[in-house]
N, C-alpha and C positions, 0 to 999 in steps of 0.2 A: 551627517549628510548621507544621499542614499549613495550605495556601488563603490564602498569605500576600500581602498586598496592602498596596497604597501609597492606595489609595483615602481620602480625608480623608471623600468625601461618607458613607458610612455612621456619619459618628463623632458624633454627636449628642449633646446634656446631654442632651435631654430620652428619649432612649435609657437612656444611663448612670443617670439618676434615679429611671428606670420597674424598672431593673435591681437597686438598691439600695432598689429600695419607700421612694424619701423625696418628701413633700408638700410638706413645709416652706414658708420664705420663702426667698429666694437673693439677700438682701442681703449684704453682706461684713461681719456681724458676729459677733463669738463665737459668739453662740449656734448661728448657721446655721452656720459652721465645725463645730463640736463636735457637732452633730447630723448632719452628711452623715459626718463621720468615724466616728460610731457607726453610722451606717445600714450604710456600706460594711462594716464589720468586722464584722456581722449575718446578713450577704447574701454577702460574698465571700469561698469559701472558703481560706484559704492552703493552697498544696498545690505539690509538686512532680513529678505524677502524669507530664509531659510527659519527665521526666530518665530517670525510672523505666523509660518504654516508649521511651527512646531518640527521641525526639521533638526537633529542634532548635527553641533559644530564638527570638524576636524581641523586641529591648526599642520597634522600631515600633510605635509610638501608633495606628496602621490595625490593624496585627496583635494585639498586645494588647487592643483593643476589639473586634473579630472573637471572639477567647478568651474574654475574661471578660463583657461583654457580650451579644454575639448568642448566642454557643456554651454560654454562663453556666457555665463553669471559673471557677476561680479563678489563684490564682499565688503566685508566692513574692516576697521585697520589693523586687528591682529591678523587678520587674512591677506589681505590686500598686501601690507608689507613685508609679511613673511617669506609670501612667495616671490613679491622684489628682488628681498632679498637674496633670497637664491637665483635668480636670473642674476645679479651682479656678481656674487661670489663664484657663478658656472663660465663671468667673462673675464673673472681674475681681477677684481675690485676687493679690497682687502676691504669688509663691514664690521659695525658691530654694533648691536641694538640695545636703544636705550628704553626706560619705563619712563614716561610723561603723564603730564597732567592736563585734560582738555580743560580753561579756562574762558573761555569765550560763552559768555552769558550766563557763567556762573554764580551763585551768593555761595559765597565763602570758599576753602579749600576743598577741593574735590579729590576724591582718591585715585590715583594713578589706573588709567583703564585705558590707556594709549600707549601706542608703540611709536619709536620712530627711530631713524638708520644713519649713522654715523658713515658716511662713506670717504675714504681716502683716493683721488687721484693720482697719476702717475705723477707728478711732479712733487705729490708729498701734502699738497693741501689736503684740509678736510672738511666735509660738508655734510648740512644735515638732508636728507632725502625722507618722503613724508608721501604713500599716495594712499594713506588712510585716511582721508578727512572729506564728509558728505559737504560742507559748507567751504566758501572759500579758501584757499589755502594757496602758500609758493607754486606756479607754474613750474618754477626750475629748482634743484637744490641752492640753499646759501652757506656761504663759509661759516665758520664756526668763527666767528670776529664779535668781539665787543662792541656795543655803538655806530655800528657801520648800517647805514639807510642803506635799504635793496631795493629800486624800482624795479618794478616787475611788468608783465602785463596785464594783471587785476590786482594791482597796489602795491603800497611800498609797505618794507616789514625792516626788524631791526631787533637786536637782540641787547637784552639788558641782562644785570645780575641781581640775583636777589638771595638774601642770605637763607631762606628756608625753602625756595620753592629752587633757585638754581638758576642754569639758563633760563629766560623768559621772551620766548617769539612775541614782538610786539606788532601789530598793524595798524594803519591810520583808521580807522572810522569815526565819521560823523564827525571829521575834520580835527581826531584829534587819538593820541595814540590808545590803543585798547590790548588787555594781553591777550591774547590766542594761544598758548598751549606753555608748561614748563618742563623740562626734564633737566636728571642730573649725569652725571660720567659715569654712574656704577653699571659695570658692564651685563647685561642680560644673555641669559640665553633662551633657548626656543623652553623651555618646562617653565621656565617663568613669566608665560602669559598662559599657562593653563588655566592659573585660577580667576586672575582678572573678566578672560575671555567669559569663564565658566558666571562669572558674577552677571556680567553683562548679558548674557544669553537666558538666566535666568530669574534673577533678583526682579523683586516688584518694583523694585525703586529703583532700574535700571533705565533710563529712555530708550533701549533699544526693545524693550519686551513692553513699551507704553506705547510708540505708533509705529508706524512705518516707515523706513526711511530709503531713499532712491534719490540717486544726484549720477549726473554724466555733463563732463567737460564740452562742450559744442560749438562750432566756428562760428555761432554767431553769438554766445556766452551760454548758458546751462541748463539743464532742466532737469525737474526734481519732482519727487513725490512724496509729500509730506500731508500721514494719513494717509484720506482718500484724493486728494486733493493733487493733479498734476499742473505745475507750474512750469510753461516754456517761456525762457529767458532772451530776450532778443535786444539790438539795438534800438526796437523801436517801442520797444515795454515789456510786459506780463501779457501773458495766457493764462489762463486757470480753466479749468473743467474736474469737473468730480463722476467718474464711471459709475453708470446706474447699476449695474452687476456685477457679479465677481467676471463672468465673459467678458465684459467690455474692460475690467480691470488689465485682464491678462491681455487683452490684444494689444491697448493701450505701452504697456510693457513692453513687448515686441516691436511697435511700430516704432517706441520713442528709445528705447535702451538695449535692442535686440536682445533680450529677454526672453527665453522659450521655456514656461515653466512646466517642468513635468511633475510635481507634487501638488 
């Protein structure tokens, strides 16, 4: 990415907090977990606008906070959770990040190109926290519980075991359960989604270097950019519109993901 820096001093919570419009409390309990994690998914849009214009990654916690933060992009979920992460670990949230597998409308096993965040609250529980994912996903963290149904605000999810894939996020769709994502306990650290990232960012057979992708959480449900193609999510149906120019692309952006692309 462009203006990349090592600088820790611009990296602020109370920056990232003002960023995600959250007031809250920033004790380490459920509730404040599950509320910063809906703020984020509100506020940030998942996108991978940076691949699109040929733009290179940084998974640096300076640069990723430069991006989504000061520059207010979003990201896709080695970025998006990274920098999570580190807003929970700067509020004394004990994390620890796991390698998963996006499984939702997959044929067959896919290679792990997902991140997602094991978070402990003060009471000792532990949940999983996820605000990389452009399609549906948890509103709120879920415990890390065998068989336990989670109603949510866009659906219920529930977690099975499987002997090669691991934990498996399951969700109802089309009236009936479907898997959404798998990871296992082996512990990650941040050098271990260099290469994954680097796959995704690059690889022809990557979907993130095949079209476009733009999703933002919205109070009256979400809107997305897949391709050229903008889709606003309402109570009362779809939108669709496709931008006759790259100008009406980029307004487009701004008006609907506050978006300001300088590349």
């Amino acid at each position: 990415m462009d203006n990349k820096t090592n600088d820790f001093a611009q990296c602020t919570v109370e920056g990232y907090l003002e960023r995600i419009a959250y007031e809250g409390p920033l004790d380490n309990s459920y509730k404040t977990l599950a509320a910063l994690q809906e703020a984020h998914l509100k506020a940030v849009p998942y996108e991978n606008l940076d691949i699109r214009y040929g733009v290179p990654l940084s998974l640096e916690i300076p640069d990723l906070y430069h991006k989504i933060v000061i520059q207010g992009r979003g990201g896709y979920c080695f970025e998006s959770n990274a920098l999570f992460r580190w807003l929970l670990l700067e509020l004394g949230f004990p994390v620890t990040s796991y390698m998963a597998r996006f499984l939702r409308d997959e044929v067959g096993i896919p290679m792990r190109r997902h991140q997602v965040l094991k978070v402990e609250t003060e009471d000792g529980a532990s949940y999983i926290c996820d605000v990389g994912v452009g399609g549906n996903i948890p509103t709120w963290p879920y415990p890390l519980i065998l068989d336990k149904v989670y109603h949510q605000d866009n659906g219920s999810y529930r977690l099975q075991k499987d002997d090669f894939l691991g934990w498996v996020l399951e969700e109802i769709r089309q009236d009936q359960w479907s898997q959404l994502y798998s990871f296992t306990e082996e512990v990650q650290i941040p050098i271990d989604f260099i290469m994954p990232s680097f796959y995704c960012e690059y690889s022809p057979d990557s979907p993130f270097t095949q079209r476009t992708m733009v999703s933002l959480r919205t109070p009256e449900g979400r809107v997305t950019v897949a391709d050229e193609e903008f889709r606003i999510f309402t109570k009362e149906g779809v939108e669709t519109f496709v931008p006759e120019s790259e100008e009406e692309f980029r307004i487009a952006l701004e008006k609907y993901f506050g978006i300001v692309l300088d590349i």
